[in-house]
N, C-alpha and C positions, 0 to 999 in steps of 0.2 A: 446872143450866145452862139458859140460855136457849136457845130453838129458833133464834134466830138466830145466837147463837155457834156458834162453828165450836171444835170440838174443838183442843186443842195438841197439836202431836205434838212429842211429846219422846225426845231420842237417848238408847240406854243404853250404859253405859263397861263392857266386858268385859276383865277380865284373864286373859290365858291364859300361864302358867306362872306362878312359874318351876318347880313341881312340878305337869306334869301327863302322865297317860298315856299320850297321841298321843306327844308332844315332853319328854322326859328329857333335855332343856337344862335349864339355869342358865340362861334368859334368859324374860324377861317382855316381851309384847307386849298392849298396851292398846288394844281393838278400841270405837273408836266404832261403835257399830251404829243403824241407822235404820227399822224395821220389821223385815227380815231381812237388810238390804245394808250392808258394813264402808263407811264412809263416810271412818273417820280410822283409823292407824294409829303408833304412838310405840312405839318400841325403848327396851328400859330393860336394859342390861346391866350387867358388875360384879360379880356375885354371888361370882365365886371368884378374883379376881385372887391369882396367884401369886408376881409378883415372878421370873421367870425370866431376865428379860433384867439383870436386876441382878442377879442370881446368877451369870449367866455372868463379869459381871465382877472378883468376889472368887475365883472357882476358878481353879487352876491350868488354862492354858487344854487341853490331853488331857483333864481331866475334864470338859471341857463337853459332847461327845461323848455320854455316857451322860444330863445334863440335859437334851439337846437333844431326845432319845428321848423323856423325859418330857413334852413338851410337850402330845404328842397319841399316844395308845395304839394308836389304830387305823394311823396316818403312823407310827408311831416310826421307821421306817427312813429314809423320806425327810426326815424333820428332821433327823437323823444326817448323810445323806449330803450335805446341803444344807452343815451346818456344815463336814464334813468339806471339802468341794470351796473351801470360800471361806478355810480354815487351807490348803489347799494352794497354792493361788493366792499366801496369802502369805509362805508360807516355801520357794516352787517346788518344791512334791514332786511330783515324778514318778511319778504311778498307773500299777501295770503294766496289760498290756491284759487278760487275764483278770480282773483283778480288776473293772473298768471293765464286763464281761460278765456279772460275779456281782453288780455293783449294779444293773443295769437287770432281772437276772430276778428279783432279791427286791424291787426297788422295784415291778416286775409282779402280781409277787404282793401286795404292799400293797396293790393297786389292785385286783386281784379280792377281797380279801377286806375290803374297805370296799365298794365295788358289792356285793356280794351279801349284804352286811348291811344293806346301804342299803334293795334290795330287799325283803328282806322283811319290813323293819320298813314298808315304803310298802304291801305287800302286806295287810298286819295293819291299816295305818291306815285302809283302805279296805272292811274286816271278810272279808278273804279268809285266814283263819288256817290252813288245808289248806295253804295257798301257801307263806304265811308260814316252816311246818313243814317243807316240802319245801327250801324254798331253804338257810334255817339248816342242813338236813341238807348240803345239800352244798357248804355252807362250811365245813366239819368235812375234808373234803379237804382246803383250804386250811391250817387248822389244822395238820394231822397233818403236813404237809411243814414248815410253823413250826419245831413240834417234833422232828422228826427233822433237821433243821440246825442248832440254837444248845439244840434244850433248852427252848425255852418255845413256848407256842402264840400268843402274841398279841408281846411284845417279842423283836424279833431278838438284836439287841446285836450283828450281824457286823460291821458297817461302822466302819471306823476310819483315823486319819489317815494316809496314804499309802497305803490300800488295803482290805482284808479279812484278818477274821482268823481266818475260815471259810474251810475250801475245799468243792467238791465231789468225791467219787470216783465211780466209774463207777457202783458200785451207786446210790448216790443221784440220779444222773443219770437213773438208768432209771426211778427210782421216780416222780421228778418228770412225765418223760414220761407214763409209767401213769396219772400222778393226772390231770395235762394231758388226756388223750384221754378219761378219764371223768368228769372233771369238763363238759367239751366235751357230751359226749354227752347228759348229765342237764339242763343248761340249756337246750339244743337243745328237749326234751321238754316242760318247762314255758314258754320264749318263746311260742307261739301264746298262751297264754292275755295275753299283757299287748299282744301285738300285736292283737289280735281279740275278747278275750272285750268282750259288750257292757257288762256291769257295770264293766269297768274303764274303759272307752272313757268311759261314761257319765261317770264320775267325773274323768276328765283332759282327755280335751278339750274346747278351747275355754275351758278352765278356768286362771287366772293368765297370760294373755297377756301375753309381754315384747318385743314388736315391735325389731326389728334394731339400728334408730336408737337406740331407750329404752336399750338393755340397753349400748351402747359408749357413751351420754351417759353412765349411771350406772357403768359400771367394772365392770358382770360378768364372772366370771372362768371359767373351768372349763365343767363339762357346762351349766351355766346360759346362760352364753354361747353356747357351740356347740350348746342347743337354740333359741338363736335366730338361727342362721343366722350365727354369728360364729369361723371356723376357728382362734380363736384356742388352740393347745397348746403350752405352754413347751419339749418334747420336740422340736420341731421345731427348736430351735439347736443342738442334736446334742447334747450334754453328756453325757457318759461312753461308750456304747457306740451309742446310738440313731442316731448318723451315719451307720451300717454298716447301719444296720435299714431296709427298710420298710417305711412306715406309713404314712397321712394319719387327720388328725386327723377325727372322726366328727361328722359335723354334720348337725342336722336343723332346717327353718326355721321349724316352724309356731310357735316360742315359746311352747308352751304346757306345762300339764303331762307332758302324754303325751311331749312333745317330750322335754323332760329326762329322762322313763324311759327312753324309744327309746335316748338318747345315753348315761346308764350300761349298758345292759342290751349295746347292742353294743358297748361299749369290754370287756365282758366277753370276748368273742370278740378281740377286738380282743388282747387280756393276754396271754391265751393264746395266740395264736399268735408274739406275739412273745416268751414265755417259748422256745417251744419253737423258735422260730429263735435266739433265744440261745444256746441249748444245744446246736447242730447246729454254731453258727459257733466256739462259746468257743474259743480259743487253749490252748495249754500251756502253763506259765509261771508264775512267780512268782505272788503274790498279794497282795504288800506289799513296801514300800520305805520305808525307815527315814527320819523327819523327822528333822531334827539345828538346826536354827535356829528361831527365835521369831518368830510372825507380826509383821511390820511395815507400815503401811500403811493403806491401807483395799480394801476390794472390794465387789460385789453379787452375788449369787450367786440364780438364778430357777430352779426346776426346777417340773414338772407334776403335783402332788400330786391323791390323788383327785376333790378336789371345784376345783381350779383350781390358779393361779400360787400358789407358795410363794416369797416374797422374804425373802431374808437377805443384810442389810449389816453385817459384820463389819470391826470397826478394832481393830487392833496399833498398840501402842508400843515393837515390839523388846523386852518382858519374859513371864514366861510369864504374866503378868494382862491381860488384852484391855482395852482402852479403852473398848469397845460393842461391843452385840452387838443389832442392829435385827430382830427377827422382824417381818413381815407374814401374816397366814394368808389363806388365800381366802374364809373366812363371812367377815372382817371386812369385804371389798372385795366381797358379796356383800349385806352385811345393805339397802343401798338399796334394791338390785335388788327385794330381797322383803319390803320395808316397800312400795313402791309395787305390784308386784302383786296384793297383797291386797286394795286397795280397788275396791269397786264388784261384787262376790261379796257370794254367799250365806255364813250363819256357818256350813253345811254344809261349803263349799268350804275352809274355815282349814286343816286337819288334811289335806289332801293337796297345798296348794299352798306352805304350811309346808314338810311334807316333800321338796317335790318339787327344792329349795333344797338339802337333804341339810346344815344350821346344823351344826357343832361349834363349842359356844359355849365348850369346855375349852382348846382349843387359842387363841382369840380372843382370852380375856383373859390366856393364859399366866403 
């Protein structure tokens, strides 16, 4: 090379996934890099499409219910109950009000037991594996109550068209409380460390910033949203027992990583006490009501799954075979959000600001 030319600097093209350690998605993210800074970013999904929403249309529509479940392992309830409410709406079944009670504490629990898995796989991506160890232990509460309702630890299967097909008795009432108050207790002990410790701090803030305006241009949904300063929770149109509850939805503005941890970490607290005013208020009473007509029509149906808005647009033709059946997941309404925070970070920064998004790429491509 000549002393007068000037060196090229040329970008390198990084693939991260769709098989890697941090991120145990099905989705591939092609990281133009520039010396050290993501400069471009291109989403490549697809890898497991299922063909779900066409399924739903050749089953008898009562079996969609348990398909629905399938979509997403960690949600199965609330895809369930999502289906369920928009077959109600169109055949007017009338949900008793206990049963309306026992959807919002198991959909509760969906929700701490996706957060506290979220956690500590964010805790691991950030090489805090002590943490990581701790939290998984005390999502094994969450589990244990799974299993002591329906029999499995991770799929319910309670929810069903015109109600529940679980009930609670007293004993398990208490037990839930029990796990409640020490589940409470155990997270309590480990928050200071993702609130204060400086190795976390270091690694999340200021790190993925989604400024207010960026994050309602692009249509972020869920904790992502509401760690930028955006109150937006599907919970708040009251939908089954939540109108009785209350709550405001957890928001914090700094839009950054730490931001999104802050906002699952206290919707954890957040679960929990509304599990446990659930269970103070529940009614006595039935817990199902017998559907007798075939959904006709159309509907939408939005409720507030762990990581954002779950939308399902369900259409009858008066037979027991649906016409369509529309899922939305919230990564899908999410994936811009965190195709544009990535760039202009360090390739250090990929694996917690990835994370900090909480992708389910199974449920996405359904």
């Amino acid at each position: 090379m000549n002393e007068t030319e000037q060196p090229v600097e040329v970008n390198t093209v990084i693939p991260f996934g769709p098989q890697h350690p941090v991120l145990p998605e099905p989705i591939q993210l092609r990281f133009t890099i520039h010396q050290d800074k993501v400069v471009g970013v291109v989403p490549n999904i697809g890898y497991i499409h299922r063909g779900i929403e066409k399924a739903c249309e050749l089953n008898d529509y009562k079996k969609n219910v348990s398909l629905c479940e399938r979509v997403c392992g960690i949600c199965n309830f609330m895809h369930a109950m999502a289906y369920c409410e928009a077959v109600e709406e169109l055949t007017d079944t009338e949900v008793p009000d206990r049963a309306k009670y026992l959807r919002v504490v198991w959909s509760e629990l969906s929700r701490l037991q996706s957060h506290l898995l979220w956690l500590g796989l964010f805790a691991d991506s950030i090489g805090f594996e002590s943490l990581f160890m701790h939290i998984w232990r005390d999502r094994e509460i969450v589990l244990s109550l799974n299993e002591k309702t329906s029999g499995h630890r991770i799929h319910l299967s309670t929810c069903a068209i015109g109600g529940v097909n679980k009930d609670m008795d007293k004993g398990l009432i208490s037990e839930y409380k029990s796990g409640m108050e020490l589940l409470e207790r155990r997270i309590r002990e480990l928050a200071p460390v993702f609130y204060k410790d400086r190795s976390v701090k270091d690694r999340t803030v200021g790190k993925g910033v989604l400024p207010k305006k960026r994050a309602m241009l692009l249509g972020a949904v869920g904790p992502t949203a509401r760690g930028s300063g955006i109150p937006q929770d599907m919970r708040r149109l009251g939908y089954e027992a939540y109108s009785n509850l209350d709550f405001e939805p957890v928001v914090h503005d700094e839009g950054d990583v730490h931001a999104r941890l802050l906002v699952r970490l206290e919707e954890v607290f957040q679960s929990i006490r509304l599990i446990k005013e659930c269970l103070e208020k529940m009614p006595e009473g039935p817990v199902m009501n017998k559907n007798r007509r075939f959904p006709n029509g159309a509907t939408v149906v939005r409720i507030e799954q762990p990581r954002g808005e779950l939308f399902y647009n369900v259409m009858g033709n008066g037979t027991k075979r649906l016409r369509r059946c529309r899922i939305r997941t919230p990564t899908l309404a999410n994936i811009p959000a965190l195709v544009d925070i990535l760039v202009g970070y360090d390739v250090s920064d990929i694996a917690p600001i990835v994370m900090s998004v909480d992708p389910c790429i199974s449920c996405t491509e359904r």
